[in-house]
N, C-alpha and C positions, 0 to 999 in steps of 0.2 A: 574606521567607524562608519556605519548607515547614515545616510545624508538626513539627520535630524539631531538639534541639539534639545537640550534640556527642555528648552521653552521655544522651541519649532513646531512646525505641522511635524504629520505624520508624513513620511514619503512613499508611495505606494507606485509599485509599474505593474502593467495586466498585461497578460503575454494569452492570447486568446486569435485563431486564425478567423476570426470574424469580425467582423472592423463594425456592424451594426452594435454588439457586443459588446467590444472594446467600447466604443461611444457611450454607451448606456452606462456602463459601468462606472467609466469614468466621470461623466455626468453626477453618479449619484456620489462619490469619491467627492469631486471639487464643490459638490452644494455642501458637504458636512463641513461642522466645525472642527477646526484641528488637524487637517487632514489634504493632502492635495497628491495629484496624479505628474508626476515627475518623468514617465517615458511612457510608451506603450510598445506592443511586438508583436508580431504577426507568427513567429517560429519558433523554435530550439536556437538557432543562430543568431537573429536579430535579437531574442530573446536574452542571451548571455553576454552579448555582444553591449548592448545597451545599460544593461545591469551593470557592466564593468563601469561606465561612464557614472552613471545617476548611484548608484551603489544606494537603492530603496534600502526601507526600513523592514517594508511587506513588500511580496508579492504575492500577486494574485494570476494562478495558473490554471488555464485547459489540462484535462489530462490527453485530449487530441490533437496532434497539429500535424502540419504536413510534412513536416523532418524529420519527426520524430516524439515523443510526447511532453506530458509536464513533468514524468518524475525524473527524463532525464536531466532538462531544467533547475529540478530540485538537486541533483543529485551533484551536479555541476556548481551549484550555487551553495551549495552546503562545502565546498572545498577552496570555491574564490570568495565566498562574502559570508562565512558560519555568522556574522550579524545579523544579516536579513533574515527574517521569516516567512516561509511561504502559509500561503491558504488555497487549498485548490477550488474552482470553481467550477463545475462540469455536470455534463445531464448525465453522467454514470451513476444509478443507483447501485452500484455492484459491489458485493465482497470482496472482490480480486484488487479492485480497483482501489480500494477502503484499504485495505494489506499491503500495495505498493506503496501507493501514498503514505501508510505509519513508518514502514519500514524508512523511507526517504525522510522523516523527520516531519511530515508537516504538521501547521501547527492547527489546523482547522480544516474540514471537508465538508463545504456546501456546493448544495446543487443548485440549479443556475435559476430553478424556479421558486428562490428562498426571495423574500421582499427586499427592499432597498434597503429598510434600517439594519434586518438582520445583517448584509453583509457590512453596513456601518460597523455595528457593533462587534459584529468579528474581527476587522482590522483592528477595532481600538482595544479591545480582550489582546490580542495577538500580539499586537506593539508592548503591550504591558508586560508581556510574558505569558499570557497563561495559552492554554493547547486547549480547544474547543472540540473536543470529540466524545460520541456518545460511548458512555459506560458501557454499554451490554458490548458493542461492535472495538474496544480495547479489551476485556475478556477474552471476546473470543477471538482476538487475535494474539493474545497469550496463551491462552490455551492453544494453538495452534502452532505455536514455539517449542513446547513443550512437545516432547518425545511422546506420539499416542501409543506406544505400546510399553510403553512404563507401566502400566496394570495387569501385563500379562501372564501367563503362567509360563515355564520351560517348554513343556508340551505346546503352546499357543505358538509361539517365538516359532518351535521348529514348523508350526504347521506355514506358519505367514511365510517364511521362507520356502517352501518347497510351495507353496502360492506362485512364490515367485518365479521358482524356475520352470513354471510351466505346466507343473505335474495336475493331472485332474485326480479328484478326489478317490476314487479306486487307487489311483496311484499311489497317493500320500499314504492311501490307508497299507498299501504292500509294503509301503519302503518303511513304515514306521514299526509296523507288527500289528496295525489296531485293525476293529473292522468301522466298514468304512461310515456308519451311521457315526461314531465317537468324534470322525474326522466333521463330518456335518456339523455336529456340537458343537466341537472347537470352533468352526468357523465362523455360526454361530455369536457365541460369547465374544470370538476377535472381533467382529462388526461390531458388537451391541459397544466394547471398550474403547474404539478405537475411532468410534462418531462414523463410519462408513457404514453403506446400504446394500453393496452390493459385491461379489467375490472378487470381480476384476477390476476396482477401486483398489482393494488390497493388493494387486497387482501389480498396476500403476505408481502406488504407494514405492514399494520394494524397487520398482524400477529409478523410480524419481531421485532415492536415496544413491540408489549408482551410481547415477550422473552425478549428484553432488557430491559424492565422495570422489568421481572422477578430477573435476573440476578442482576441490581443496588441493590433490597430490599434484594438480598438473600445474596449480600457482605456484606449491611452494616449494 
């Protein structure tokens, strides 16, 4: 169990390679009600290392450190203490960033220039159970789970694929029978269904899925 009982504080550790930071933080942590700061950590290492000990309720993680980042953190903590919840805390305004962090389970993503009570209030939502993340940026990280070429047509599918292998569009248009403005169309309509802007996205795209298909067969 999380080192908090029924009618305990909340236990909270910050794992952040800046120790001004960590201070701060913890600062605003120990002035709340209900709540206090039970370790702090400067890494990945001292970071899981500590958490083994204190076994918080919340943490509160950088997605940057010098070891390595916060979702490993998360990702490690989600396997030795599935009790604890993390919240990351980071000046990353980024998409990519917002994606790892969901994928890793967390349960809240503030950036580091949110006020004191908000992150109050985040630990105490967090501790509660509930996941503090904005609706439009869970969408669209569902919809990004979601297969984008699930919309496409037969025609579409073989164009993305010979995308993939290389071929320029005189090309596609020889190997398929078409001329080559039809092939333009398609490509086209695959950008407009598939949220991409540009041809060699779709490229990337097709490539990205090799690797991942490499990777499934070579676990299992």
């Amino acid at each position: 169990m999380a080192a908090r009982s029924a009618s305990g504080p909340i236990t909270v550790m910050i794992v952040d390679d800046h120790e001004v930071v960590r201070r701060g933080v913890a600062e605003i942590v120990d002035r709340a009600e209900g709540m206090t700061v039970v370790a702090e950590a400067g890494s990945v290492a001292d970071g899981l290392q500590r958490a083994d000990l204190v076994r918080p309720s919340v943490v509160l993680v950088d997605l940057q450190l010098p070891d390595g980042t916060g979702i490993d953190v998360m990702r490690a903590l989600r396997e030795r203490l599935p009790e604890s919840r993390a919240i990351v805390l980071t000046s990353f305004d980024d998409a990519g960033a917002l994606e790892a962090a969901l994928d890793e389970g967390a349960a809240a993503y503030l950036l580091k220039s949110a006020r004191g009570a908000e992150i109050v209030d985040a630990i105490r939502a967090v501790a509660a159970g509930r996941v503090l993340l904005d609706q439009r940026a869970v969408s669209r990280h569902k919809d990004r789970q979601e297969d984008p070429t699930g919309t496409l047509t037969p025609s579409e599918l073989r164009v993305v694929e010979l995308i993939g292998e290389g071929l320029s569009n005189r090309e596609i248009a020889e190997r398929l029978g078409i001329v080559e403005k039809t092939v333009k169309n398609h490509i086209t309509s695959v950008l407009a269904k598939m949220g991409l802007q540009r041809r060699t996205q779709v490229a990337a795209w097709v490539a990205s899925r090799a690797r991942a298909g490499w990777q499934v067969d070579a676990g299992g």
